[in-house]
N, C-alpha and C positions, 0 to 999 in steps of 0.2 A: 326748678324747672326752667328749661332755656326759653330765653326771651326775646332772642334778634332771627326776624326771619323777613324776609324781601319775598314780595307776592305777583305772580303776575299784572298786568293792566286791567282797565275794569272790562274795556272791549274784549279782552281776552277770557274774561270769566264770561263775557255775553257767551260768549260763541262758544266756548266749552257746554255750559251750561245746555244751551239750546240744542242740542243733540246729543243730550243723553236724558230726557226724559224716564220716568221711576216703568221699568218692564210689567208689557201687558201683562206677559204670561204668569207673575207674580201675583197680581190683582185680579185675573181669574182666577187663580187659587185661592186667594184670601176670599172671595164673594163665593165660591163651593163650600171653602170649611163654616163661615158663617151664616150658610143656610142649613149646611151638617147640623151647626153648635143648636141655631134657633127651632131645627127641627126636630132635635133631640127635647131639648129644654120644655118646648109645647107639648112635646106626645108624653111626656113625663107625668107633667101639669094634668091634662085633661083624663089621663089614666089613673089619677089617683099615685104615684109615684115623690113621697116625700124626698126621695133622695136626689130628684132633680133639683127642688130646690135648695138642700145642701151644698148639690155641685155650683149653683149657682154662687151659693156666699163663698164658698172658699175659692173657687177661683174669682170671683169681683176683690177680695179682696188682695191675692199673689200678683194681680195685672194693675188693681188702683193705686196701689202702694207704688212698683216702678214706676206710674205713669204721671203720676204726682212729681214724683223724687226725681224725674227728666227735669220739669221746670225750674225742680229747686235748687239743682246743681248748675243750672246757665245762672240765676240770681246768684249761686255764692262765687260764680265767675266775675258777673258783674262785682260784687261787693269786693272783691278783692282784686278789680281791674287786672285780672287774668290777659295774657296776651299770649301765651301758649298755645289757650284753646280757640282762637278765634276761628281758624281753619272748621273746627267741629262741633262750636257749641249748637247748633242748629239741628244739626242731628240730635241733639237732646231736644232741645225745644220744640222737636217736634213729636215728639211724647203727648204733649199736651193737647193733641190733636182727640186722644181718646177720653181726657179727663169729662166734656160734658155729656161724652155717651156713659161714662159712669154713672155719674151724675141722676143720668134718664135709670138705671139700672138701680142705684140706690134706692129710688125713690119707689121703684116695684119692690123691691126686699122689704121695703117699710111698710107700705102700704098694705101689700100683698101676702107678703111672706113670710110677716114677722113670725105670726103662729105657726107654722112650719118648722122656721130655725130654731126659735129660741125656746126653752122647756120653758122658759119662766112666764109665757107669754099663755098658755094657753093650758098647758100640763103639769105643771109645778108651781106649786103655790109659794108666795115669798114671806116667810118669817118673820124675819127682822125688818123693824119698821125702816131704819134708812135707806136701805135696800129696796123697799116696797115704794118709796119716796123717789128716789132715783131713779128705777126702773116704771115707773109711772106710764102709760100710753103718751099721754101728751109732751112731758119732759123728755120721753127717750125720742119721736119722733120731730121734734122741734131742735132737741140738740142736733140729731142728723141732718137733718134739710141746713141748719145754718150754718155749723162748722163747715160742711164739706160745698153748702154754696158760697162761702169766701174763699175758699180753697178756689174752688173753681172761677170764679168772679176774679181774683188778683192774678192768678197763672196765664188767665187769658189775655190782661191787661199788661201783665207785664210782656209774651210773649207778641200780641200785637203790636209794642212799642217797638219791640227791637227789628221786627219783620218790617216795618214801615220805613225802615230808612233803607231795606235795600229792595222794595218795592220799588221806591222813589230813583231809583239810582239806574235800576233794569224794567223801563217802563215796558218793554215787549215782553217781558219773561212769564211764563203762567197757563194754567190750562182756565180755557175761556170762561167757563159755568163758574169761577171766582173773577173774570174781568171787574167786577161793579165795586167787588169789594174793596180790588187793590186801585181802581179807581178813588174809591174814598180815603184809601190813605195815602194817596198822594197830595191830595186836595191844601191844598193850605203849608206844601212842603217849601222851604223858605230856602235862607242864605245856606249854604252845605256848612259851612263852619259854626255857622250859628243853631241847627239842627243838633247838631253833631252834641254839643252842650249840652243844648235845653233838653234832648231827650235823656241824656248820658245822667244829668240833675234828678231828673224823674224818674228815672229805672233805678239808679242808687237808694231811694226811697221806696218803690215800690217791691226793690229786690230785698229788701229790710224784711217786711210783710209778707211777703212771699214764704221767707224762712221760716219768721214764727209761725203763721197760720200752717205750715206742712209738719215743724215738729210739736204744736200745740195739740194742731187738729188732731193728729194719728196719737197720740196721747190717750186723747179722751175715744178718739175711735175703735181703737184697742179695746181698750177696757171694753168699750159698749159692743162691738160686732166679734168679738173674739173669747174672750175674756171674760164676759156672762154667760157665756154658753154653758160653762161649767159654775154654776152657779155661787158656791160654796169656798170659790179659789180668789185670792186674790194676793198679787204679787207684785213687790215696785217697779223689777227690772221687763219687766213682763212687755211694757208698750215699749221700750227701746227695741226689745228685739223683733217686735214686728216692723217697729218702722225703719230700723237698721237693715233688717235682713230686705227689703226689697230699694233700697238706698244700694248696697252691694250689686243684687241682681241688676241694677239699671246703669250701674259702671258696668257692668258683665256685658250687658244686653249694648249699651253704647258702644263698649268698645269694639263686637262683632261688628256693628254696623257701620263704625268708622273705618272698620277693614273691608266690607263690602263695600260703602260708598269711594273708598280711595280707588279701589279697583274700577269699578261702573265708572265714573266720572275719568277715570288715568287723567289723576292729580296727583299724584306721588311728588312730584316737586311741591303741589302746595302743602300735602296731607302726609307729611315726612315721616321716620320714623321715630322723631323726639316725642311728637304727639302719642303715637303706639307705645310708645316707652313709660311717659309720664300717666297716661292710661292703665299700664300694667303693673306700675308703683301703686295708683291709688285702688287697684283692683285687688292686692294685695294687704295693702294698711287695709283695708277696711274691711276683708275678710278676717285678719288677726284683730280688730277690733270687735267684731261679730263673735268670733270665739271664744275673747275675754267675755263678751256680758251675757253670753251665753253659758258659758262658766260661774259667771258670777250669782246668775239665779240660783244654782246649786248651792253655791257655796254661803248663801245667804242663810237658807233654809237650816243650811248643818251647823253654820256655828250660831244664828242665832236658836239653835232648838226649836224649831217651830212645827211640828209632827202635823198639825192642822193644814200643812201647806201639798204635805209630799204623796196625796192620793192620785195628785194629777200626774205625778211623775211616777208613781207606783200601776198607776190604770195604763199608760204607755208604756212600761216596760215591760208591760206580762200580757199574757194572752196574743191575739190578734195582732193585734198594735206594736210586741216588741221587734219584729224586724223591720218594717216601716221607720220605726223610732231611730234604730241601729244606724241604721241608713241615711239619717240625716249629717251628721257629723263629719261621716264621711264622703261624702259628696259639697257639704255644703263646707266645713273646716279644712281635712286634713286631705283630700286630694287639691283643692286651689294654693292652701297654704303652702307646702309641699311643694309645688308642681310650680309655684309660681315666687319661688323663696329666689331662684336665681336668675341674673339678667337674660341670657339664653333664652331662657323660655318663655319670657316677658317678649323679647326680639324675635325669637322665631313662629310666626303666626298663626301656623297649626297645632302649636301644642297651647299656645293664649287662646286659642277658639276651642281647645278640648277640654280646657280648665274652666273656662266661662261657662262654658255647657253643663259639668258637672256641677257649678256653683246652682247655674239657674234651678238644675232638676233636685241639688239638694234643699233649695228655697221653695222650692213647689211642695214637697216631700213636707215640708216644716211645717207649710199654711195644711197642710191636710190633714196631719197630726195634732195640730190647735186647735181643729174644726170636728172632727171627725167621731173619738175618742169622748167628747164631752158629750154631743148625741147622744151616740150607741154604745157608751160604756162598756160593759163587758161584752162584748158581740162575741159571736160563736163561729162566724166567717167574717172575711175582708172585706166592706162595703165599698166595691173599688170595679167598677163595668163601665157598660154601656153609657149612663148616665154621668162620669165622670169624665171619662174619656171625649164621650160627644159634646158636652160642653166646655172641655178645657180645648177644643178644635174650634169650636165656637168663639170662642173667645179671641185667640190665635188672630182668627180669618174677622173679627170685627175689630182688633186692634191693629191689623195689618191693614184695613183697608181704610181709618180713617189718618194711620198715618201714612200710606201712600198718597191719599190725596191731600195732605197736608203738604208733600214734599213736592207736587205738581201743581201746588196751586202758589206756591212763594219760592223764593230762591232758596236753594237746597245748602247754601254757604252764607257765611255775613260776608258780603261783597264789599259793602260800606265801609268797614271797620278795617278790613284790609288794603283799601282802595286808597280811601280818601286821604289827604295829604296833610290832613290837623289829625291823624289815628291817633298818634302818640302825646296830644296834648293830655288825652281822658287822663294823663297819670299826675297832671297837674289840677288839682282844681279850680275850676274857674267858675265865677256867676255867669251864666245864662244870659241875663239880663242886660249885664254892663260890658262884658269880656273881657273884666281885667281876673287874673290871677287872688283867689279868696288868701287871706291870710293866712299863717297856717294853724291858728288855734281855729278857725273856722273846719 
């Protein structure tokens, strides 16, 4: 990935910046669909409608997974002192804008909803003792709240570091109702060289943590909000593909928005097309990686003989469920695969925004089938209306609107990283403390 790029002045980022504020007219639409979503979701609720809360879990979980996977991609930037993506990492970073309304959302599913979602919670009784041990009220509800509040506690931590130095750097920049906060992270902001270090020291650590807890967490959350549904299944490659498959969608989803924000902002000089480029490589490797382990569930089953495994792939391929099924592969493998196998199309922006699109809808498609299938098993019609539809809007218009105001309440670029005139020491380590150069077994 190319590495030399010369950046406007920082006054010149001011003054870009500050006149192009994130459009109204977009966050009136985002505050419509997410009274669509909530108004759908509640009359579902109070009508007696199990399938609202369905739509809830499968889409909490197609929107938590990318919205996770934004922050853990700026941490493996950091961990591998990336300089490709500085122009864009922030556009991911702000992802994380929706991980604590998850979070608020999780916490309803758990509380609220388990007996809705899960058979085993209410209508299914559990057999086997470890299972019964596992699945326990208190274990499964305490594994939830802690895994996904570190999740949330390091993302915010790590994303508030990185945002603080270019708070510090564009003290006018910001929509008012967050003045107090960027206030505070200004508070105590020091030498710029010696910032520049100490935080660079601490994000290398907390971008560590960030990783593991994103591919630990969705691990074990797989398994628990996915993967117990169907009680009776259990499968190794099973948690990669849920946490992979929205890992893809959130390069998909990035890269869109790096082509919108280039345009909005007309930063083309900053937001070139090596970044579009490097973007449409890894939207590609990791669609052909998705395919592999997608594949490879398959092929697990066949050559290790395992006939106890293949009702969940035998219940999706027949009935109701098999064109849904059909339809993943394609949308989610072999049109991105395909479509995005040559430079072309990687470089020409509307066929990379037609490819990311069918990625996203065949990643939707996937979490629906994981969810859906295990419920209502052999269903005699498509359980796929009103209540899916208005909450996947829902959804939409509450993750658009906390990342819009993510994007007007901080700088919409790392300003700092591009600016500052020590950028290029981060690739040498240095203590923090003393400023000389660490050894290099350190």
């Amino acid at each position: 990935m190319s590495q030399h790029y010369s950046y406007p002045a920082r006054e010149e980022f001011a003054r870009r910046l500050a006149n192009k504020p994130f459009p109204k007219g977009l966050k009136t639409l985002f505050a419509v669909l997410a009274l669509v979503g909530i108004a759908t979701f509640l009359g579902g609720v109070f009508t007696g409608q199990e399938r609202a809360w369905h739509a809830l879990h499968f889409n909490w979980l197609y929107f938590t997974v990318i919205s996770t996977a934004g922050t853990a991609f700026a941490a493996v930037q950091r961990i591998v002192t990336g300089r490709w993506s500085r122009p864009i990492v922030r556009f991911a970073e702000g992802f994380v804008a929706f991980v604590p309304v998850a979070f608020v959302i999780l916490l309803v599913i758990l509380f609220f909803g388990r007996e809705h979602i899960f058979t085993w919670a209410g209508r299914e009784s559990i057999t086997i003792a470890e299972k019964a041990a596992y699945l326990s009220p208190g274990f499964f509800l305490a594994r939830g709240v802690i895994l996904f509040g570190v999740i949330t506690f390091l993302q915010l931590w790590f994303v508030y570091n990185s945002v603080r130095l270019d708070v510090a750097v564009l003290p006018e920049y910001g929509a008012k109702w967050a003045a107090g906060l960027r206030a505070k992270m200004r508070a105590g902001f020091g030498d710029e060289r010696r910032e520049l270090h100490s935080q660079h020291s601490l994000q290398g650590k907390v971008a560590i943590a960030v990783c593991m807890s994103f591919v630990i967490g969705w691990c074990v959350m797989a398994w628990d909000y996915s993967m117990t549904l169907s009680l009776h299944f259990q499968q190794t490659m099973y948690a990669w593909i849920v946490f992979m498959g929205g890992w893809v969608n959130m390069i998909m989803l990035l890269s869109m928005l790096t082509i919108w924000w280039r345009k909005h902002l007309e930063m083309k000089d900053v937001i070139g097309m090596d970044q579009l480029w490097d973007l449409g490589k890894l939207s590609f490797a990791f669609t052909a990686f998705f395919g592999y382990i997608s594949f490879s569930q398959y092929l697990v089953i066949w050559y290790g003989n395992l006939p106890e495994e293949t009702h969940f792939y035998r219940l999706r391929l027949t009935g109701v469920w098999k064109q849904v099924t059909q339809l993943v592969p394609i949308f989610a493998f072999i049109l991105p695969f395909f479509g995005l196998i040559s430079k072309a199309a990687k470089m020409y922006l509307p066929t990379f925004v037609l490819f990311a699109i069918c990625s996203m809808i065949g990643i939707y498609l996937h979490r629906y089938v994981e969810v859906y299938p295990s419920i209502y098993g052999e269903a005699t019609s498509l359980p796929f209306g009103i209540w899916e539809i208005g909450t996947t809007l829902g959804f939409v218009g509450v993750w658009g609107l906390c990342y819009s105001a993510f994007m007007d309440a901080f700088p919409v670029v790392r300003v700092f990283m591009m600016t500052t005139p020590c950028k290029d020491e981060v690739q040498i380590p240095v203590n923090a403390r003393t400023m000389e150069p660490l050894p290099a077994h350190e």
